[in-house]
C-alpha positions as CSV (number, residue, x, y, z in Angstrom):
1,X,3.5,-11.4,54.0
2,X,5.2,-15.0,53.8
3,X,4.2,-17.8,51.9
4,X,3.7,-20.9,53.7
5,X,1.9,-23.0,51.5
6,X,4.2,-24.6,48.4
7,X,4.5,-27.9,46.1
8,X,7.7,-28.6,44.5
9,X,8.0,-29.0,41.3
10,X,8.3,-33.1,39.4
11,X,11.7,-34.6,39.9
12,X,12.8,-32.4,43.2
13,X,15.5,-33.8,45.2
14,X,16.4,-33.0,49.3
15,X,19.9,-32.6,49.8
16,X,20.8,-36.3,50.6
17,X,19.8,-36.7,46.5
18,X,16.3,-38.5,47.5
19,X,13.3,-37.3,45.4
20,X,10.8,-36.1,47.4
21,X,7.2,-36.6,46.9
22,X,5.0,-34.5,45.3
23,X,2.4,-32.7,47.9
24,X,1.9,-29.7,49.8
25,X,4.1,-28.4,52.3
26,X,4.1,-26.0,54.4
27,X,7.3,-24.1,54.1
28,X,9.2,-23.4,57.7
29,X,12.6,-21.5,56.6
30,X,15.5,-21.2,54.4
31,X,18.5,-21.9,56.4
32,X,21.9,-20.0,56.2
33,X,23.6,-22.6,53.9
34,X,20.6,-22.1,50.8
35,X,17.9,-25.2,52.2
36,X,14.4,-24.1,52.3
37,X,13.1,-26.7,54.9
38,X,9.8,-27.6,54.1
39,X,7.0,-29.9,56.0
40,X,4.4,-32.3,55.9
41,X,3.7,-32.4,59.3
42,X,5.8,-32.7,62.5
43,X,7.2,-36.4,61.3
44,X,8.0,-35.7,57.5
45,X,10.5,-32.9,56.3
46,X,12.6,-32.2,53.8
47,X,15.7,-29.6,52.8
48,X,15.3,-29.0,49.3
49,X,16.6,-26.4,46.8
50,X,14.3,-22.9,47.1
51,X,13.9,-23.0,43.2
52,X,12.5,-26.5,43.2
53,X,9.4,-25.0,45.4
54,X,5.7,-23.3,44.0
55,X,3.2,-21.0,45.7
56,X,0.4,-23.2,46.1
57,X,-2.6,-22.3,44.1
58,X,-4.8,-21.6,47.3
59,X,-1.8,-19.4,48.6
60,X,-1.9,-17.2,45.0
61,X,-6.2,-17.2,44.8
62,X,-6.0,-16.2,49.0
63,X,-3.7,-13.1,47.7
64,X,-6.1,-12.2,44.9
């Protein structure tokens, strides 16, 4: 099972040291380098640190 459905936590910066706003993403990969790459939607991504990101709560009460 994958989790594709995470927030990041307050104060999360991408790797160009931009915060990045807090809403849900859909999580596409973790690249080779340490990125997760996660998504908005086709126009709005962002490669952030993996321990910045949180299962959204739908994701954990789906599992249950």
């Amino acid at each position: 099972m994958s989790i594709e459905n995470v927030n990041v936590k307050p104060s999360t910066r991408n790797h160009k040291g931009f915060f990045v706003q807090q809403a849900a993403y859909k999580l596409m990969k973790i690249d080779n380098s340490g990125w997760a790459l996660i998504c908005v939607d086709d126009a709005v991504c962002h490669y952030v640190d993996p321990d910045d990101l949180q299962i959204c709560q739908k994701s954990q009460q789906a599992e249950n």
